[in-house]
C-alpha positions as a printed Julia matrix, in Angstrom:
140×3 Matrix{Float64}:
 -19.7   -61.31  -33.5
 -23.35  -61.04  -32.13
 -25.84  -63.31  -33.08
 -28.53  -62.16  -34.89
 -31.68  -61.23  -33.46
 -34.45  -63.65  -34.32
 -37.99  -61.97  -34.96
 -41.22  -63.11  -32.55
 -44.02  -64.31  -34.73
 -47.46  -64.72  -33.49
 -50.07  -66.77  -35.13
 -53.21  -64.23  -34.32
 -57.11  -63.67  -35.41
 -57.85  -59.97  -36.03
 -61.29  -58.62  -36.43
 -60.93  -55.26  -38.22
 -63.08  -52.14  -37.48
 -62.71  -49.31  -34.88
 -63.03  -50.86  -31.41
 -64.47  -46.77  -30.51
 -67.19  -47.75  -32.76
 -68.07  -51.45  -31.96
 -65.78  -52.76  -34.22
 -67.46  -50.74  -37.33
 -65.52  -48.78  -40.28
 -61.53  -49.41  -40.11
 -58.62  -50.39  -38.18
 -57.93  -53.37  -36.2
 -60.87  -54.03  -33.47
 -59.1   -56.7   -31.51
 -56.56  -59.83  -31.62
 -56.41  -63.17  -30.19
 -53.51  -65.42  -30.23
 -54.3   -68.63  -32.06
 -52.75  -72.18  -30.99
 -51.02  -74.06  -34.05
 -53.9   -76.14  -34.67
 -56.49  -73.33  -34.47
 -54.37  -71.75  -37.0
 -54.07  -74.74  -39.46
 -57.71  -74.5   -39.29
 -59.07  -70.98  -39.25
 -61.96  -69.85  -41.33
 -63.1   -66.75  -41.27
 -66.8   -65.88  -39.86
 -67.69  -62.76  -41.58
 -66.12  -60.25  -43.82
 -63.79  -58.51  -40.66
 -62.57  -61.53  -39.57
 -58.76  -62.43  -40.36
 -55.7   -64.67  -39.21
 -52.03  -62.99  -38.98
 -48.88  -63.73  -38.17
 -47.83  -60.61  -35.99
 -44.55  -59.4   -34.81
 -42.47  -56.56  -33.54
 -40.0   -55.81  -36.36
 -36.86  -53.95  -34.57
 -37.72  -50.86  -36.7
 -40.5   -50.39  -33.75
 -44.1   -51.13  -34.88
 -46.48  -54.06  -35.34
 -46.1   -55.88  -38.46
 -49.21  -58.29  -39.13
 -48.74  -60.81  -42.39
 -52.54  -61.48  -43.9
 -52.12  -64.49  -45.01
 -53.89  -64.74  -48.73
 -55.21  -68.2   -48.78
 -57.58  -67.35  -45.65
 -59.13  -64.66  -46.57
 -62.41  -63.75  -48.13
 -61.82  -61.46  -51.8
 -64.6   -59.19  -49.99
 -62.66  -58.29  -47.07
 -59.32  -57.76  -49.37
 -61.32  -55.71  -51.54
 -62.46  -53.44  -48.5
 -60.18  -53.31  -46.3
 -56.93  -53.72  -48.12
 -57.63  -51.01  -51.26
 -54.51  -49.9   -53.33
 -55.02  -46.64  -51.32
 -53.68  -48.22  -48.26
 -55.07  -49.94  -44.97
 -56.61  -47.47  -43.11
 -57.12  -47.51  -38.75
 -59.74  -44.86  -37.6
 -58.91  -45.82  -34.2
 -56.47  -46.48  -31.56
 -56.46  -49.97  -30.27
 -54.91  -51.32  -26.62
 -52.76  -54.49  -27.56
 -54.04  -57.37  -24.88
 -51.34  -57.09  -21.96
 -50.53  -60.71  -22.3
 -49.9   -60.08  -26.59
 -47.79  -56.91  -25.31
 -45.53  -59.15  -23.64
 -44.72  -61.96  -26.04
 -43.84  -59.6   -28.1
 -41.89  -57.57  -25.72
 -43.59  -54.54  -26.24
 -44.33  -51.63  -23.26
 -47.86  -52.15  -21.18
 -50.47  -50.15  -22.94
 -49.4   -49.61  -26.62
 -51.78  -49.79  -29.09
 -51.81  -48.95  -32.91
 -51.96  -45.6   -34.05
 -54.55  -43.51  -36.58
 -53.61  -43.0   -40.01
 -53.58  -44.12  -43.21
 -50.53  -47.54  -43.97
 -49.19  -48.83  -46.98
 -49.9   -52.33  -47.84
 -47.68  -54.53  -49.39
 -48.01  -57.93  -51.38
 -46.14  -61.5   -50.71
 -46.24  -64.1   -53.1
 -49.11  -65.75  -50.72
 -49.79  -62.82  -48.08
 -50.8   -59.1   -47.8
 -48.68  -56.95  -44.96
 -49.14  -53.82  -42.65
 -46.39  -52.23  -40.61
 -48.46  -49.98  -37.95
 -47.15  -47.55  -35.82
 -47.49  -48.19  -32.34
 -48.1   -45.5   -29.45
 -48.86  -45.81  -25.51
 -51.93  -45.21  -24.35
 -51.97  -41.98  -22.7
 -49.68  -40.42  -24.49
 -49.13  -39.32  -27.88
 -51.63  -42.22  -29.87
 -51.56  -39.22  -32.33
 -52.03  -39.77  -36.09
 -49.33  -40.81  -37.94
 -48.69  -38.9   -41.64
């Protein structure tokens, strides 16, 4: 019997926007690990700024949990709409991210349009994930 595989979860802040267009419209701009204790304590500075709990779920992809109680009803209402969460842009994962997660050098998210669906206390996105210089096509 194998044992089962356990999932990697990273306590992160996102700021959301199009890194191609300073960080403006949609999509995830950057991400920054957070230490326990910056995460027990995270506010958010302005409307694009979230905390996450990020892994790699074995289906391949980046799953980030938006944790309800932290954010701002503005940035839920514009960035989470019942139409979906949507990225504009590509965005390079930070190399040392890539590896506690144990994902290839140079993958970032891809374009397109993702459902969004609702915890009991968090909203989550499963993106699809491409490497950079390669296919980072849209995804349907």
């Amino acid at each position: 019997m194998s044992k089962p595989v356990r999932t990697i979860q990273i306590p992160v802040s996102v700021e959301l926007g199009n890194p191609a267009a300073d960080c403006a419209h949609f999509g995830i701009c950057s991400v920054a690990v957070l230490s326990p204790k910056q995460w027990a304590v995270f506010k958010p500075r302005h409307i694009r700024h979230v905390k996450a709990m990020l892994s790699a779920p074995a289906s391949g992809g980046l799953r980030f949990e938006f944790p309800l109680e932290s954010m701002r009803a503005d940035t839920r209402a514009q960035f989470f709409p019942m139409e979906g969460f949507r990225v504009d842009g590509a965005t390079v994962l930070p190399r040392a991210l890539l590896q506690l997660l144990r994902t290839p050098p140079r993958t970032g998210t891809v374009p397109g349009l993702y459902a969004v669906s609702q915890l009991a206390d968090a909203l989550v996105v499963e993106l699809a994930l491409g490497v950079s210089g390669q296919a980072l096509a849209t995804a349907a």
